[in-house]
C-alpha positions in Angstrom: 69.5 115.8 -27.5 73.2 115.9 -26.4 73.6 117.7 -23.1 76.9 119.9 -22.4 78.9 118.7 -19.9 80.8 121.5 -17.3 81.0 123.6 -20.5 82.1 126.8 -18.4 85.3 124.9 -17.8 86.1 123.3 -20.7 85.4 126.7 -23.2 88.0 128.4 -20.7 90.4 126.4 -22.0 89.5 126.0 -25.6 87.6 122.6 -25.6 84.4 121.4 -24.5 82.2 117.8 -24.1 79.7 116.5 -25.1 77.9 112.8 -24.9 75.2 111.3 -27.7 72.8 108.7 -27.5 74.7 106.5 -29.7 79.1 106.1 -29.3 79.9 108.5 -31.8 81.5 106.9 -34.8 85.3 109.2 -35.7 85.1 107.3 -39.2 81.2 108.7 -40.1 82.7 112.2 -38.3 85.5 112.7 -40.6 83.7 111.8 -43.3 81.0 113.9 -42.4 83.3 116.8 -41.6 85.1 116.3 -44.9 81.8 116.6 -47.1 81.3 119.5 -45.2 84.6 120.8 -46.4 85.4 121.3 -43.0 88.3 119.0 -42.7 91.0 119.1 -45.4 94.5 118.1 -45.7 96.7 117.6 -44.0 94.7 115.7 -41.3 95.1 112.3 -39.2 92.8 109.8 -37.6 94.4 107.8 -34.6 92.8 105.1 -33.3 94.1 103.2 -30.4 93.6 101.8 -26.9 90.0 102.4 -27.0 90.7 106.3 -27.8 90.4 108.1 -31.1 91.4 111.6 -32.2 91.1 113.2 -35.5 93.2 116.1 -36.2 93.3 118.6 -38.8 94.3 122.2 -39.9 97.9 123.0 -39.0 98.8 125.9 -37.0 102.4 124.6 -37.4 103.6 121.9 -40.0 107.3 121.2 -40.8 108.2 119.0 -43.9 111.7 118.2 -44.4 114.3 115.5 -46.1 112.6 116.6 -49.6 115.2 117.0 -51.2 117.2 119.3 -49.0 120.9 118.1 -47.8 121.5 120.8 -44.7 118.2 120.0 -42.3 118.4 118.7 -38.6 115.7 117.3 -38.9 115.8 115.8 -36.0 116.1 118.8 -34.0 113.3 120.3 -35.9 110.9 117.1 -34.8 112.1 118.2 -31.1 111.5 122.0 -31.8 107.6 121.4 -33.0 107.3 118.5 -30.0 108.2 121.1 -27.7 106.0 124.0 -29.5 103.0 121.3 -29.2 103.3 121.2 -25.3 103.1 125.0 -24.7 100.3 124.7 -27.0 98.8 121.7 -24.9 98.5 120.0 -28.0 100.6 117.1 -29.7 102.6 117.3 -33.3 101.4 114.3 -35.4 103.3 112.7 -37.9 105.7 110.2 -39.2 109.5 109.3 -39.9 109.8 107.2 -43.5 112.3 104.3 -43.0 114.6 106.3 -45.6 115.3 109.2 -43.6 118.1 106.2 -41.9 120.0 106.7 -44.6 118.2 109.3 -47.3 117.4 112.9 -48.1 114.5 112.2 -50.3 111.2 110.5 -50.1 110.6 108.3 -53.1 107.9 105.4 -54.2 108.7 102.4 -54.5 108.4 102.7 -58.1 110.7 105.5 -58.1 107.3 107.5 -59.8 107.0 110.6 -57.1 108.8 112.3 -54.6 107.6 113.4 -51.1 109.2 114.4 -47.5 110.6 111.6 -45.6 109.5 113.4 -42.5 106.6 115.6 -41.7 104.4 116.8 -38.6 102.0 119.4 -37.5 100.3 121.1 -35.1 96.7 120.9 -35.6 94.4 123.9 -35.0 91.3 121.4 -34.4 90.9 118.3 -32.2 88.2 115.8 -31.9 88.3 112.8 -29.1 86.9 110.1 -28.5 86.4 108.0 -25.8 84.1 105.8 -23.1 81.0 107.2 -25.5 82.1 111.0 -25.0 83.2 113.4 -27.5 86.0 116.2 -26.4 87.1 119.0 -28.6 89.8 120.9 -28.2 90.1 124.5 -30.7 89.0 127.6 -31.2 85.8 127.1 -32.5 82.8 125.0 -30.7 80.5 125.0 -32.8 82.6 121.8 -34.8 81.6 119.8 -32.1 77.6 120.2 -33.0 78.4 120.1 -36.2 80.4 116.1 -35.3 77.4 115.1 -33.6 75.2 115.8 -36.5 77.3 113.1 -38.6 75.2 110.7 -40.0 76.4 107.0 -40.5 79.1 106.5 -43.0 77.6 105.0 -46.3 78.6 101.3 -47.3 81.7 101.5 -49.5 81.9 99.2 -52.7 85.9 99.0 -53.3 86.5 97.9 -56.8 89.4 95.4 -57.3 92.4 96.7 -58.9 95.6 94.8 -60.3 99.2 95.8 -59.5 100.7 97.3 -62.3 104.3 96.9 -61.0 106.2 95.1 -58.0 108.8 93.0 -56.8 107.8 89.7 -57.7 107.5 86.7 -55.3 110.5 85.4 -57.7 112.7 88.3 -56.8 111.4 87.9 -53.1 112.7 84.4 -52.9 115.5 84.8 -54.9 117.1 87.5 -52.5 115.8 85.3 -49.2 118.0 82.9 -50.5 120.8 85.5 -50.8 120.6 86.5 -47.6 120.7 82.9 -46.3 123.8 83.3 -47.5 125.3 86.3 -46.6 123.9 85.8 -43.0 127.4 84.4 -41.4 129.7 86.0 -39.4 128.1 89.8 -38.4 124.7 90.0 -39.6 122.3 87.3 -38.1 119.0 88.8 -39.1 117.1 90.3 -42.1 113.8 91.5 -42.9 113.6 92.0 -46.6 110.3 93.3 -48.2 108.0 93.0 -51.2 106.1 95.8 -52.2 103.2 96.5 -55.0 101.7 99.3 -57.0 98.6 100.1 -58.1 97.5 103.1 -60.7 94.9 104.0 -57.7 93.4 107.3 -56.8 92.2 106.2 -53.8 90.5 107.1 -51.0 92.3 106.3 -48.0 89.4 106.8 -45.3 87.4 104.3 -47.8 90.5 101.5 -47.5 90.8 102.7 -43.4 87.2 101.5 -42.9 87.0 98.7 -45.3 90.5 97.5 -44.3 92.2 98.7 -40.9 89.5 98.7 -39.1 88.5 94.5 -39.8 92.4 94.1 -38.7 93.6 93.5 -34.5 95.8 96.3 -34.1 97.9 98.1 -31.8 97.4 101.7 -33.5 95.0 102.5 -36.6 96.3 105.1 -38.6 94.6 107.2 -41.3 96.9 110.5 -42.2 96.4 112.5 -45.3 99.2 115.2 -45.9 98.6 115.8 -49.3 100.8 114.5 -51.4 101.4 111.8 -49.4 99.5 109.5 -46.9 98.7 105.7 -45.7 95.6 104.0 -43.8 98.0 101.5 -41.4 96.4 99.0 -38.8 100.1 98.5 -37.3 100.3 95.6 -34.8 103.6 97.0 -33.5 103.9 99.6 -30.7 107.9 101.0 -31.4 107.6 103.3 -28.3 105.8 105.7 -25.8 106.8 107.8 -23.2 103.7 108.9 -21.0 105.1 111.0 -18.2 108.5 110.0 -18.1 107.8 105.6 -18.1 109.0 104.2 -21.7 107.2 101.3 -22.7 108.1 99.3 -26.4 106.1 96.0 -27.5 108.7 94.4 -29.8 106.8 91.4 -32.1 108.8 89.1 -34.1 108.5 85.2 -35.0 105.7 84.4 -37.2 103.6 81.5 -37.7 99.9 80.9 -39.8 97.1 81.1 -38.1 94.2 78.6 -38.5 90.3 78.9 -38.2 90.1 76.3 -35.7 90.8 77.3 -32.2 92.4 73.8 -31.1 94.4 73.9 -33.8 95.9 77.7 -32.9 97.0 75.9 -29.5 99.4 73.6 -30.9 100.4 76.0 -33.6 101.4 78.5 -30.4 102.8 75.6 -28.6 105.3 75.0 -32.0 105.6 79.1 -32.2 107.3 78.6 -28.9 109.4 75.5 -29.7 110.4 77.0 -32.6 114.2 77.6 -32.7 115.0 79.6 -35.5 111.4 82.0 -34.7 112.8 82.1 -30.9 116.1 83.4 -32.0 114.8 86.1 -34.6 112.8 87.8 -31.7 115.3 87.5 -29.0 117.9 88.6 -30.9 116.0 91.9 -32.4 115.0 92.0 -28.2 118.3 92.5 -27.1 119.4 94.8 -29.8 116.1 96.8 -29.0 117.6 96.7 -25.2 121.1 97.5 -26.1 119.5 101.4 -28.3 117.1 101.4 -25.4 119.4 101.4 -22.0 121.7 104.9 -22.5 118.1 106.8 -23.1 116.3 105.0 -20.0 117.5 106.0 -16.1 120.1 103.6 -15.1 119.0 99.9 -13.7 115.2 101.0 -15.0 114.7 98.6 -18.0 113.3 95.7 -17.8 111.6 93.2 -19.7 107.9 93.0 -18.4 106.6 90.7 -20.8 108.9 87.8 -22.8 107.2 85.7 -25.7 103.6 86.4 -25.3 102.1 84.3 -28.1 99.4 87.1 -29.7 96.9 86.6 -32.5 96.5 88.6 -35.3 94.0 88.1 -38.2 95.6 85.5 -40.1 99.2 85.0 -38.4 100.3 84.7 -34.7 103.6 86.4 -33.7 105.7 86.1 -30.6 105.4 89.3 -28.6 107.6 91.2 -25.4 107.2 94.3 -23.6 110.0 96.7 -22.4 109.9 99.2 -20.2 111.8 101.9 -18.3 112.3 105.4 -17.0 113.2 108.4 -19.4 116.5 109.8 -18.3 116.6 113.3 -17.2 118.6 114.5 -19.6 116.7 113.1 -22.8 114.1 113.8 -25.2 111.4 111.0 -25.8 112.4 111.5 -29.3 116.1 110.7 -28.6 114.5 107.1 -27.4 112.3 107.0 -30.0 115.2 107.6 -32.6 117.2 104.8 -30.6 115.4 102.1 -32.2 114.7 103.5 -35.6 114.4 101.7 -37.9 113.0 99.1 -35.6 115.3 95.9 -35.6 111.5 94.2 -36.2 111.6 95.3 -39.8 115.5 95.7 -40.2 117.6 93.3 -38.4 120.5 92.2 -36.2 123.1 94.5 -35.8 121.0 97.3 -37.7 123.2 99.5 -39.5 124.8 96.3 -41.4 121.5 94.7 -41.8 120.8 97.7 -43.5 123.0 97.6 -46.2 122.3 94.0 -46.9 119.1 95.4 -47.6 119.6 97.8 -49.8 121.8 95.5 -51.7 119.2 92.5 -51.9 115.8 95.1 -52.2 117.3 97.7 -54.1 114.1 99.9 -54.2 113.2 102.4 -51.8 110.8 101.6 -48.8 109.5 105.1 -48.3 106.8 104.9 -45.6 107.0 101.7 -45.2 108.6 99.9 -41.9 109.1 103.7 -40.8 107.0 105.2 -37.7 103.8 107.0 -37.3 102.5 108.9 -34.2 102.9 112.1 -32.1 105.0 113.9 -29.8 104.3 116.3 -27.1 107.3 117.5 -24.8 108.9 114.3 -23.6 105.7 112.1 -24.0 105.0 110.8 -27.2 103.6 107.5 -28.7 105.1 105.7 -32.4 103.9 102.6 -34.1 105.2 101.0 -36.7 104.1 102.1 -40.3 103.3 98.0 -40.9 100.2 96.7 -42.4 99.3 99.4 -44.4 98.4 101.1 -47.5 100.6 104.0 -48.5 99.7 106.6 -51.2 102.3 109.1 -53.2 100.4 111.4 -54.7 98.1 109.4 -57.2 99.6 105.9 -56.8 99.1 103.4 -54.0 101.4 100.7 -52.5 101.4 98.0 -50.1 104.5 96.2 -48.5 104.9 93.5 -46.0 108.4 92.1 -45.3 110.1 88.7 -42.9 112.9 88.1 -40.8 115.5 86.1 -42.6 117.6 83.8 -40.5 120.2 81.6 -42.0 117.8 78.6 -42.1 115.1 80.5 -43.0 113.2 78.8 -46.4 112.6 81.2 -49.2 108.8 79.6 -49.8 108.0 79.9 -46.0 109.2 83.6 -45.7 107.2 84.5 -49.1 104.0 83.0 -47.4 104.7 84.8 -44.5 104.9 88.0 -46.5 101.5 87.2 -48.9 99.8 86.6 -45.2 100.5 90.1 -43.9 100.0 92.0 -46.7 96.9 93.8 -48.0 96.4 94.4 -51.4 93.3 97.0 -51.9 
């Protein structure tokens, strides 16, 4: 039987505790809580650092670049940041990598339309962590009703075929164009492949089946609707946690292999590696250049330079920033700073850009975007990477590489087949 833990003080302020026998499970909760038809969109699961929190019901939701040509959007995303805190609660959302240069969402495919941007406040909270289970609401009672959740059943995922996509062809054919057109200003691009799928599917069934088997920074499962993605994103773009800024930059790829003496020397070439050194270093110091006028002066630093980490099938070379919020900014003004990420854009960004849009010339829509929460000036994005993004009833997945002048159009193609993740 669960036993309630100082449940005088936690109902005072809207949330309460509670431990189980067993860790409880946020994937068999949500489910649970959607059968129930309890939970319903738009919702989020967010998974990371040993924490989950499932969110759902919004008590404020804003929804813009649809369409509309006159928004400040970005002052709106402040505006419901800001409304979160006095609410001791958090606006989830994301940013689509079009809202850089786009009013309007659209697939890939050019098939649907949806917001580029889009947040709420939700009415209900569940958390998860070191075994316990804290809600945060109006209404208890949800948090006997989570324990009850039985185990999620086993999921049989059917395989499906693309039925359109930017071939491997096209792929290599503009990696070769950008090898080049990369003299002279631009000195990096990531350029992208993407698939789609005639897929009604389930998200939380590709969340559990897929993001969950994957090393990740942040698992993401958001449903608003019309539009969501399951994203096991390997990429931290930025947090603020009272006032300290941290970033975890990753760039430089190589395969991984199943033997672990092998992995060694693969690392050991990762780090030799000139034209791999150069694509992270130079996205670093562009990411340090945005950074600096939102951090107090002489407070960034580099705590980490070219960690070699291990993902499930590649290896990337991996740094750490980190600094003091200035007084006078919004964590979203430093989050902003480095969108799109010069990860998944390139070196100097706003050029690299175009380039992209010449060479792609489809939309990304979620993709390479961001994906978190903001609350005040503390807030925590990860890249929309590694995922599975759904507009209304179709279903895409994208994976992109740094191009460097030298950069081979087979090698960058492989790179891009080993990080994505057909359904």
């Amino acid at each position: 039987m669960s036993k309630i833990l100082d449940y005088e003080t936690y109902q005072r302020f809207g949330k309460a505790r509670k431990t189980s026998a067993a860790a409880p499970d946020p994937v068999a909760i949500l489910h649970w809580l959607r059968q129930q038809g309890i939970i319903q969109a738009p919702y989020y699961l967010h998974i990371h650092t040993g924490r989950a929190e499932i969110g759902w019901q919004a008590k404020e939701h804003i929804a813009l670049l649809d369409g509309e040509t006159d928004t400040d959007w970005v002052a709106a995303l402040k505006r419901i940041g800001d409304q979160a805190a006095a609410l001791n609660s958090k606006a989830f959302g994301y940013v689509g990598f079009d809202a850089w240069d786009s009013q309007q969402g659209i697939a890939p495919d050019n098939s649907t339309t949806f917001p580029l941007v889009q947040f709420f406040i939700p009415e209900h909270r569940l958390c998860v962590e070191d075994g316990q289970m804290e809600y945060f609401g109006a209404d208890n009672r949800l948090l006997d009703l989570a324990l009850q959740a039985p185990p999620c059943p086993a999921t049989a995922l059917c395989p499906v075929s693309p039925d359109v996509g930017y071939s491997e062809q096209r792929l290599m054919q503009a990696v070769d164009t950008a090898t080049q057109a990369l003299t002279g200003n631009v000195t990096k691009v990531v350029l992208s492949r993407y698939l789609g799928f005639d897929y009604d599917a389930d998200l939380l069934d590709l969340f559990a089946e897929y993001c969950l088997r994957q090393k990740y920074a942040d698992a993401v499962l958001m449903d608003f609707g019309t539009v969501g993605a399951a994203i096991a994103s390997p990429e931290l773009l930025v947090k603020v946690d009272n006032g300290k800024v941290a970033a975890n930059p990753l760039a430089g790829t190589k395969t991984r292999s199943a033997n672990p003496a092998e992995n060694q020397r693969i690392a050991q070439a990762l780090l030799n590696d000139r034209k791999e050194l150069a694509e992270h270093t130079l996205a670093l110091v562009q990411m340090m250049s945005e950074l600096h006028p939102h951090c107090e002066p002489g407070s960034l630093v580099i705590n980490r330079l070219l960690d070699v980490i291990q993902q499930k099938n590649v290896m990337h070379l991996s740094s750490e920033l980190s600094g003091e919020l200035a007084e006078d900014k919004h964590c979203i003004d430093a989050m902003l700073s480095l969108f799109p990420s010069a990860m998944v854009s390139g070196v100097p960004k706003a050029a690299s850009i175009e380039l992209i849009r010449e060479l792609e010339q489809f939309p990304r829509g979620l993709f390479a975007g961001t994906v978190g929460w903001v609350s005040g000036r503390d807030c925590r994005f990860a890249l929309t990477i590694r995922g599975m993004y759904k507009y209304d009833k179709r279903l895409f997945v994208q994976a992109g590489a740094g191009v460097m002048a030298e950069s081979s159009p087979a090698q960058e193609n492989e790179e891009i087949r080993l990080t994505s993740s057909p359904p």
